[in-house]
N, C-alpha and C positions, 0 to 999 in steps of 0.2 A: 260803460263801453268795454273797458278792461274785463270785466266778469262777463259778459257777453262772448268775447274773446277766448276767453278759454272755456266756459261752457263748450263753444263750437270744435275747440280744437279737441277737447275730449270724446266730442262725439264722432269725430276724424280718425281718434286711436293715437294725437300726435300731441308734445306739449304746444302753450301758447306761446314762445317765441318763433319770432319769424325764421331762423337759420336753424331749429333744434330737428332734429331725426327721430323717427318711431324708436322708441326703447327695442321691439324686437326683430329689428332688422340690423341683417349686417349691411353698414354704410360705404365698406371698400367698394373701390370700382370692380365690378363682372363680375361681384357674389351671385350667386345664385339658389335658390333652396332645391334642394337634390329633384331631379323627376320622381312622379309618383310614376310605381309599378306599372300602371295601365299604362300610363303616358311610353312607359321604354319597350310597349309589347306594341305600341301603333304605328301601323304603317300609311302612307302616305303614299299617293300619288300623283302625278298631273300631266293629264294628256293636253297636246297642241294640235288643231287641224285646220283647214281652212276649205268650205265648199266654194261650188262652183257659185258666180252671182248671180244665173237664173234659177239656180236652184235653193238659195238665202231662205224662201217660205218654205217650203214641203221641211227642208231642214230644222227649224225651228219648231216644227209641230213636232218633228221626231222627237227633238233635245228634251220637249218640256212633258212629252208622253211620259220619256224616259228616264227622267228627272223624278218626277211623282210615284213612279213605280218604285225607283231607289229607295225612296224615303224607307218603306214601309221591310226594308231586309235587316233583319239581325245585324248586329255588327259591324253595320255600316254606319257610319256614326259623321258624316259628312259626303254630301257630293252636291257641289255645284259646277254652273254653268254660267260662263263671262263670253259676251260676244263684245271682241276687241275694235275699237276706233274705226278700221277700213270696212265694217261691217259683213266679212265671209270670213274673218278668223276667228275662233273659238278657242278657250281653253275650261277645262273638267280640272277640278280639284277635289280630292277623292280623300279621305281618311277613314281606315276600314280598324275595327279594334285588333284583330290578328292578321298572320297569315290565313287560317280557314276560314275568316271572313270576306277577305280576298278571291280566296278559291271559291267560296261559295257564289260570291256574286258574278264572277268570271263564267260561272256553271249553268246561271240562270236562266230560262227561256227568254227574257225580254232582254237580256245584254246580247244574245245571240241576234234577236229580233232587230234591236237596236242597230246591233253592227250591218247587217243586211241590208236596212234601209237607207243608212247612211254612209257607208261607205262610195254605194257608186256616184253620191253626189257631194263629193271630196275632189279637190284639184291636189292638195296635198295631205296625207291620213298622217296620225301622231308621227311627232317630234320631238325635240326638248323645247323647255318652256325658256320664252325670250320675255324679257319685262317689256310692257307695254301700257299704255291706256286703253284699260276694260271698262267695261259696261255688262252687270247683272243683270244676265237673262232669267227671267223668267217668268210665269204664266199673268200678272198684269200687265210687261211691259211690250210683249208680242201680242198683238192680235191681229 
């Protein structure tokens, strides 16, 4: 059982006593190992909106057109789509590798498209983001 024991914890990266710490970690409280270069060139963003409630489906077809087109841009390196608890608030969280990844996609014929179709069927367009219970929108859980 013993040799069991730490067979596993080697395979962990950690020794086998139960209170020991990874040899190459700093074990002070809120060390942290520096950001990688990429990581301090990203930006991030997150919009907040909420449509009107007869408009909830035409909306949701927009989100997830426009969702799938994101995927496929340089640089864009995250963006989802949370439809929150009351079912007409949204929130986009966005992580682009640069600022001209940024610009780029801000630039795009489908973000302009996007904006157009959904903008008039908004009661309230972006905000700051409030913490909530979300729900991942996306293309199996709308239909």
């Amino acid at each position: 059982c013993a040799g069991e024991r730490q067979l596993r914890a080697r395979r962990q990266g950690r020794r086998a006593g139960a209170r020991c710490r990874p040899r190459d970690r700093d074990a002070r409280a809120g060390a942290r190992d520096p950001a990688h270069p990429r990581e301090a060139t990203m930006k991030y963003r997150i919009a907040r909106f909420r449509v009107r409630a007869s408009e909830v489906a035409a909306a949701e077809r927009t989100i997830i057109a426009f969702v799938a087109k994101v995927a496929d841009e340089p640089g864009t390196l995250r963006y989802e789509s949370f439809r929150e608890a009351d079912g007409v608030s949204y929130v986009h969280l966005m992580a682009f590798a640069d600022d001209s990844a940024e610009q780029a996609h801000r630039e795009t014929d489908h973000v302009k498209r996007f904006a157009a179709e959904l903008y008039p069927r908004c009661d309230q367009q972006a905000s700051r983001f409030r913490h909530g219970r979300s729900t991942l929108l996306s293309a199996q859980s709308v239909r």
